[in-house]
LUMROLUM-871837 format. One line per 10 residues: number of its first residue (from 0); for each residue x, y, z of C-alpha. Coordinates in steps of 0.05 Angstrom, whole numbers. Layout:
BEGIN
NUM) X,Y,Z | ...
END
This chain:
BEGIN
0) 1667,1899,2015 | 1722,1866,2049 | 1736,1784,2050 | 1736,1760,2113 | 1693,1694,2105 | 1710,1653,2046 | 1656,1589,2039 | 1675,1533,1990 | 1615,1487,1973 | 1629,1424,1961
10) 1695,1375,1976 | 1726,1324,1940 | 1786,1337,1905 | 1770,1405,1879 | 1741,1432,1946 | 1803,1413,1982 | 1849,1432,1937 | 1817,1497,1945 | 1816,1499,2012 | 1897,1476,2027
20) 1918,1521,1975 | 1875,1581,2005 | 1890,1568,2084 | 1960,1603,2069 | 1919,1665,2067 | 1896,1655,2135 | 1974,1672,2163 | 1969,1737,2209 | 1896,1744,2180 | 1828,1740,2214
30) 1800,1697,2156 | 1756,1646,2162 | 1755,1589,2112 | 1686,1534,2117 | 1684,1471,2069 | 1611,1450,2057 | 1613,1376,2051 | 1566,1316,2058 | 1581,1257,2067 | 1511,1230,2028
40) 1532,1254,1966 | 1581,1214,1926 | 1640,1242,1880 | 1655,1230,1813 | 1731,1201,1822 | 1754,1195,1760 | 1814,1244,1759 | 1863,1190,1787 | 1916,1209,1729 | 1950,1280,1739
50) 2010,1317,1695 | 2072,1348,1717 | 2052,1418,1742 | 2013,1386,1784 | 2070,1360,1836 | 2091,1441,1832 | 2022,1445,1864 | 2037,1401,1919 | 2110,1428,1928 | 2076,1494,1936
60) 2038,1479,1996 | 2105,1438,2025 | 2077,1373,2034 | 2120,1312,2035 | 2118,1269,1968 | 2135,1207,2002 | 2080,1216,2051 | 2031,1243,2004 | 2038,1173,1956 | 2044,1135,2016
70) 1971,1155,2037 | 1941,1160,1972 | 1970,1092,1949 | 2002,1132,1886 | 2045,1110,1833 | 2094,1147,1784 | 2076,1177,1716 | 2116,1194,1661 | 2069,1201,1602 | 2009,1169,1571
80) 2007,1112,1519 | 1957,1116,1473 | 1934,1050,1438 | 1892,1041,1376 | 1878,1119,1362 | 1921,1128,1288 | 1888,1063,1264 | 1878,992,1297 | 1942,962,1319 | 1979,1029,1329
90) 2015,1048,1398 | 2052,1114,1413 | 2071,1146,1481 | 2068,1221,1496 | 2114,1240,1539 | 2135,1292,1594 | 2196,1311,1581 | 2218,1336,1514 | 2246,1305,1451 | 2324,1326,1460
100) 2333,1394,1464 | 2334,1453,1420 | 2387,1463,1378 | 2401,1513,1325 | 2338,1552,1355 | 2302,1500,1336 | 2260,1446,1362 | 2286,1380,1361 | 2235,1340,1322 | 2254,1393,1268
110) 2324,1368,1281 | 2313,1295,1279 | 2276,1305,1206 | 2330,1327,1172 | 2369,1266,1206 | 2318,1227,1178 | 2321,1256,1102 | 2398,1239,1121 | 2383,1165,1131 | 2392,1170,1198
120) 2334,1096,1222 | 2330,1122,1299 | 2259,1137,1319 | 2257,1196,1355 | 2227,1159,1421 | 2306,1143,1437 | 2319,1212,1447 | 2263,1221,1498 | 2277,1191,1571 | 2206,1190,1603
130) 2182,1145,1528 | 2247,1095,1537 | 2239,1093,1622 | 2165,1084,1605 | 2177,1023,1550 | 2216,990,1602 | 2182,999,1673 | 2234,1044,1705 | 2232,1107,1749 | 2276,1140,1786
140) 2268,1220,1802 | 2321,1271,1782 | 2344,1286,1856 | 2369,1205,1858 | 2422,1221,1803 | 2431,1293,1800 | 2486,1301,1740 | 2482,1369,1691 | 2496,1327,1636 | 2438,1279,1644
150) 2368,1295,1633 | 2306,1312,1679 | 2257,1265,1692 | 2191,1307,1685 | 2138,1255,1718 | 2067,1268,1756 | 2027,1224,1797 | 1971,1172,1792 | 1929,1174,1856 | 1868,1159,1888
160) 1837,1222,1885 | 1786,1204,1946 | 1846,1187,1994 | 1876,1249,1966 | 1817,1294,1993 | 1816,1266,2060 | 1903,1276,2057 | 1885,1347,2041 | 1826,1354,2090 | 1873,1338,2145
170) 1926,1389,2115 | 1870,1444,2116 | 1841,1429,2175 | 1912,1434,2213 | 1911,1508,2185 | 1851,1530,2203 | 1799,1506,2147 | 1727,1481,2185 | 1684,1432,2153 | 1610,1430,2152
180) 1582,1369,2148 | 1509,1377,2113 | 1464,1400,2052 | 1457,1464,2014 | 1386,1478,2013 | 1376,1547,1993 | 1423,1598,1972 | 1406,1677,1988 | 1427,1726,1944 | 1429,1814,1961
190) 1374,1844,1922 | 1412,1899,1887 | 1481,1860,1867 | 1466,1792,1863 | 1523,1771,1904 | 1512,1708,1947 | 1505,1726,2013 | 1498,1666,2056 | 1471,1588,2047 | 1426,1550,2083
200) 1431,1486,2104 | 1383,1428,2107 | 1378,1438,2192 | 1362,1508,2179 | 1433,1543,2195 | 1449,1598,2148 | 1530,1605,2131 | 1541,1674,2108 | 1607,1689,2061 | 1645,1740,2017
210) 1672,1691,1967 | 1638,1630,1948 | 1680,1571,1917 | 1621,1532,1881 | 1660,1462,1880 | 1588,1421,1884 | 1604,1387,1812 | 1564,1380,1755 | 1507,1411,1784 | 1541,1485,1793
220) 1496,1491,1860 | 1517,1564,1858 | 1544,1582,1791 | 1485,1557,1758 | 1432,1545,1798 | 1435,1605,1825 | 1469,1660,1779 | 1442,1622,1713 | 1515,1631,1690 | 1498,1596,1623
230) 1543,1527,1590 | 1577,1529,1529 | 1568,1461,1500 | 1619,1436,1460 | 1601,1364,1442 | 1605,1379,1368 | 1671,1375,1379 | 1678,1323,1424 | 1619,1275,1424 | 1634,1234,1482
240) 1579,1239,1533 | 1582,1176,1578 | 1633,1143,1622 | 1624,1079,1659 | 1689,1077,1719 | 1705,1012,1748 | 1768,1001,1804 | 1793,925,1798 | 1863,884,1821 | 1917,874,1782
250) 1921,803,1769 | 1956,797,1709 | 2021,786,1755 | 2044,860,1730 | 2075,910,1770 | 2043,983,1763 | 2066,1013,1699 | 2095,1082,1700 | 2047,1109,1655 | 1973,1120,1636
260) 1940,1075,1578 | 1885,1105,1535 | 1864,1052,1488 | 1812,1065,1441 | 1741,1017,1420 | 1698,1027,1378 | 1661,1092,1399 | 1707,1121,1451 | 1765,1097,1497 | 1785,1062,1562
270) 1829,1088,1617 | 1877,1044,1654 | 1908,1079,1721 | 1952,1036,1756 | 1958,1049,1838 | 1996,1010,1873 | 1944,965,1895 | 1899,962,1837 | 1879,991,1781 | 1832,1052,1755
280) 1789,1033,1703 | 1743,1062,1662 | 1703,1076,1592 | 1679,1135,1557 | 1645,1131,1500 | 1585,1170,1462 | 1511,1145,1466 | 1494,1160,1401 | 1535,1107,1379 | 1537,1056,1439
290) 1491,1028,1487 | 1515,1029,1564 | 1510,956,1575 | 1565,952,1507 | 1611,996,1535 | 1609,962,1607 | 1616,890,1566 | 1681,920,1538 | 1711,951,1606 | 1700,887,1638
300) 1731,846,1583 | 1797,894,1579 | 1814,897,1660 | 1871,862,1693 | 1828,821,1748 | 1768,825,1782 | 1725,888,1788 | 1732,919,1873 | 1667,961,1868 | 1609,962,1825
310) 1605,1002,1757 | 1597,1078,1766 | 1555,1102,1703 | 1566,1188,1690 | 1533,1222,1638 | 1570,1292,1626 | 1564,1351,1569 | 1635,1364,1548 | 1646,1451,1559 | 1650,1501,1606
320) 1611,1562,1642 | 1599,1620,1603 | 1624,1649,1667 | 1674,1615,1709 | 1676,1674,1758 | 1613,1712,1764 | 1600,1758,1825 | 1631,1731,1888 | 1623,1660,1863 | 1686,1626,1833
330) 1669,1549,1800 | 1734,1495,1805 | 1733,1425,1779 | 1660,1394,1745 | 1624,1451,1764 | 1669,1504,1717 | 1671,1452,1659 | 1684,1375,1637 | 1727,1345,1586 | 1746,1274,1591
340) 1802,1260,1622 | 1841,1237,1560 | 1907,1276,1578 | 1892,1279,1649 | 1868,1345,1658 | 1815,1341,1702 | 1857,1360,1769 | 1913,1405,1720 | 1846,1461,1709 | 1828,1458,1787
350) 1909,1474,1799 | 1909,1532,1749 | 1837,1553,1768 | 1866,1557,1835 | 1926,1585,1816 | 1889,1646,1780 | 1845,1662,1844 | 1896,1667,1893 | 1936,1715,1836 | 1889,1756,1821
360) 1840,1757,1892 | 1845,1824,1931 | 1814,1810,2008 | 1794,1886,1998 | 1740,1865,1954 | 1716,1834,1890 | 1723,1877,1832 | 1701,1873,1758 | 1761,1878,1733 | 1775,1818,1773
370) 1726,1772,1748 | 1739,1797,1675 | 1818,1777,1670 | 1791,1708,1704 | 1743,1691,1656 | 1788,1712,1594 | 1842,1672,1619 | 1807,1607,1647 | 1768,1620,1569 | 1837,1615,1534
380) 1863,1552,1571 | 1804,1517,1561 | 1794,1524,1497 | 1876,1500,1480 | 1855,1441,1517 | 1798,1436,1480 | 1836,1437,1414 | 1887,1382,1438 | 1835,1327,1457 | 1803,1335,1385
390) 1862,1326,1361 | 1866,1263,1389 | 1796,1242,1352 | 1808,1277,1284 | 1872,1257,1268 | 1857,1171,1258 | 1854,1135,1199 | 1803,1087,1226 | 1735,1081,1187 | 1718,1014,1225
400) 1666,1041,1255 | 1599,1093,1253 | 1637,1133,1311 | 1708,1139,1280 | 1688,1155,1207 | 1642,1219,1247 | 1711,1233,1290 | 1754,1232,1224 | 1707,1270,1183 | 1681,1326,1235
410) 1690,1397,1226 | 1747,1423,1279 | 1764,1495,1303 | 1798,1532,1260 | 1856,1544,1308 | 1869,1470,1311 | 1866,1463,1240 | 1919,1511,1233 | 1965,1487,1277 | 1960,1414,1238
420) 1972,1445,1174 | 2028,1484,1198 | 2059,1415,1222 | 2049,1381,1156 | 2074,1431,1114 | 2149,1442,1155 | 2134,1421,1223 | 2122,1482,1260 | 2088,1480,1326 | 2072,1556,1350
430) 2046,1561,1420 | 1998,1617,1438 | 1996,1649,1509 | 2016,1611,1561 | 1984,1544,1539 | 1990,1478,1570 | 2017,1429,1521 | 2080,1444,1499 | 2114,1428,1426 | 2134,1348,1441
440) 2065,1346,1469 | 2037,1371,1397 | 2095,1330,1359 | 2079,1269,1393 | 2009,1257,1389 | 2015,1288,1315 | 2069,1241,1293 | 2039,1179,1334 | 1976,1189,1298 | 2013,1192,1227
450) 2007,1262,1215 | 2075,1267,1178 | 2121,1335,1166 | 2127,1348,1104 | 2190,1393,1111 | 2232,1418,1177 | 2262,1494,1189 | 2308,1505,1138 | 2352,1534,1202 | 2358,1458,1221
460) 2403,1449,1158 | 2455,1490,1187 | 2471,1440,1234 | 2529,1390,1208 | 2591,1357,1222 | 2630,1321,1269 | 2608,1359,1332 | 2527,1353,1311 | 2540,1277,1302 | 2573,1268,1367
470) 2521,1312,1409 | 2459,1277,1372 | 2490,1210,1398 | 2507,1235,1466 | 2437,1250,1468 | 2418,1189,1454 | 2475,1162,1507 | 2447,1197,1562 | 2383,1169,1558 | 2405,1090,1546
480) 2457,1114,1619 | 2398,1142,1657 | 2344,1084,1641 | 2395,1036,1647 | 2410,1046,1719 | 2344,1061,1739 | 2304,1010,1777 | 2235,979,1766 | 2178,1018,1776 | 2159,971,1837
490) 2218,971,1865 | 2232,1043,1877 | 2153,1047,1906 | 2162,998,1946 | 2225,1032,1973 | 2209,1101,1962 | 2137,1108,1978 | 2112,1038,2004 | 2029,1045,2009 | 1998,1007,2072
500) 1950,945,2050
END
């Protein structure tokens, strides 16, 4: 059956994304594209931080950066800093871009070992330009210096994610998109297939579809409720189950830093997302070990200025659908899965989800064959994902505390256990597939968290001499040049992308 009506249930962030991303089908097509929204039910909000593929994303769809931050009162990213996680006391950034660069055919933490067994003090952060811009407040983009022999800056976004919707509503609806404002009710299914075939709202209107996007959030209105699409739980693993989200101002006299902070309590964490007119705030932590009126003592006590709203409390089940695609029904954002938003994620598996659809979708029809290479693949990147935010919790030192001794002492997946042992033994970082987090990504939260190497590819020993010297110190060089001569964070916003009070 051919896809000519393509109904996405829910808005927000995910629903839109969906929708902007899919009205580029609608170009010599008779293809209509309804968002089912209401404006009585709240969203969740708390994916304010995003990563680097996701400005691809919006690059892809043409929109103007400076306009885009403008409206969503965004500020630039260039990695996360992550306090208190090896032990108490302990501060580390990961960054964007990577470490150096290979050399030898090898990776350059490998590289910077053997410096290191040479005597060689630097820390590796100084050959990293998004960790030294980040240390000092500065940002500029590539495109403001453009030289071949000076690095990238890789960077992302921090945004308000509701005023990021409503930016992409208007994109959507400019191309065609139509939202319906209203209530799912009741959702009919064909008797033989099981496919959805329409939904009814709470005046008694029926919308019929070919391809439902269930973007309704934690309560998978369609990819649950309806096709019983089953949850793989994976709180064994990570045992965070609570969050408590509170915006405040940024009184601290502070200019937005260009990074995210995850700083770790006693039985979870606390995000800090600076905008450019406040800050993002929030807790996670696990019930089991702390009582919600703790954790929102400790949020409060560790903003920069007063609270702007009052404290949103969210209980979630860290995992994902059995099925992410079952049917005609595809799941994006909360309603495919939830894991904390430790390395900003949250919006990064709506983008790929996305991504995935529109690659593999066929308005001829919806086969199995479809559905299967969806599932497999969405299966695979979650579970990397998965692997890297234990990491996070397994690899401390810190046994102050019920929570942290369970974290340090849990049993992990075996496929993150190997890749830690790997590291230790001779540093060795082997990506699988296509995965997200690259080999500074694993280096740095490793090494920040004192995981040490024990050894580095012996192929790194082959590099010597005057010419090694010299290009490990122009490396260096080129990073002191570029972050010397960029200006403050502030400054470029408020020249570059200046949000409206």
């Amino acid at each position: 059956m051919a896809i000519d009506k393509i109904v996405i249930v829910g808005g927000g962030t995910a629903g839109w994304m969906a929708a902007a991303a899919l009205s580029r089908l609608r170009a010599g097509r008779d293809l209509t594209i309804t968002v089912i929204e209401s404006e009585t039910i709240g969203t969740v909000g708390v994916g304010e931080a995003t990563i680097p593929p996701f400005v691809e994303f919006n690059q892809l769809l043409e929109i103007d950066e400076r306009a885009m931050m403008a409206a969503v009162q965004g500020t630039f990213k260039l990695g996360i800093q992550f306090v208190n996680w090896g032990k108490l006391g302990d501060s580390y950034i990961h960054p964007f871009g990577a470490y150096g660069y290979h050399m030898g055919g090898v990776a350059f933490h490998q590289v910077w070992h053997k410096l290191r067994q040479s005597g060689d003090k630097r820390p590796i952060q100084v050959f990293n330009l998004e960790t030294m811009a980040a240390h000092f407040g500065r940002f500029a983009r590539t495109d403001d210096y453009r030289r071949e022999d000076l690095p990238p800056v890789n960077y992302a976004y921090h945004i308000d994610a509701g005023r990021y919707a409503r930016f992409l509503r208007g994109y959507a609806e400019q191309r065609g998109v139509v939202r319906q404002e209203g209530r799912v009710t009741d959702v009919a299914q064909h008797a033989e297939s099981g496919f959805v075939t329409a939904i009814t709202m709470e005046d008694g209107s029926a919308i019929a579809g070919d391809l439902f996007i269930d973007c309704s959030g934690f309560r998978g209105l369609l990819i649950e409720q309806a096709l019983k699409s089953g949850y793989e739980d994976w709180t064994h693993y990570l045992p965070c189950d609570r969050a408590v989200a509170l915006p405040c101002l940024r009184e601290d006299g502070s200019g937005p830093a260009p990074y995210t902070r995850a700083t770790a309590h006693g039985a979870g964490w606390q995000w800090q997302v600076p905008l450019q007119h406040r800050n993002g705030n929030g807790h996670v932590y696990c019930s089991s070990f702390m009582a919600d009126d703790e954790a929102h003592d400790i949020l409060v006590n560790n903003i920069a200025g007063k609270p702007q709203a009052e404290p949103n409390f969210l209980r979630f089940v860290t995992g994902r659908r059995k099925k992410f695609w079952n049917k005609n029904v595809v799941a994006l954002g909360l309603s495919a899965g939830f894991m904390e938003p430790l390395e900003s994620t949250s919006i990064h598996l709506i983008n790929t989800g996305i991504n995935k659809l529109i690659a593999l979708l066929s308005l001829d029809g919806i086969t199995q064959v479809q559905e299967d290479a969806f599932n497999r693949l969405t299966g695979k990147e979650y579970a990397r994902i998965r692997d890297f935010l234990i990491l996070h919790y397994n690899s401390t030192v810190r046994d102050d505390t019920p929570f942290w001794n369970h974290c340090r002492t849990m049993a992990v997946p075996d496929s993150l256990t190997e890749k830690v042992e790997l590291f230790r033994h001779n540093g060795q970082i082997f990506r699988e597939d296509d995965e997200l987090f690259t080999e500074t990504s694993w280096a740095a939260v490793m090494m920040g968290q004192g995981i040490a190497m024990g050894g580095h590819n012996p192929m790194a020993d082959r590099l010597q001499g005057r010419e090694f010297t010299a290009e490990i110190d122009g490396i260096e060089q080129s990073v002191r040049h570029v972050v010397q001569h960029m200006p403050a964070h502030e400054d470029y916003l408020a020249r570059y992308c200046p949000a409206a009070v």
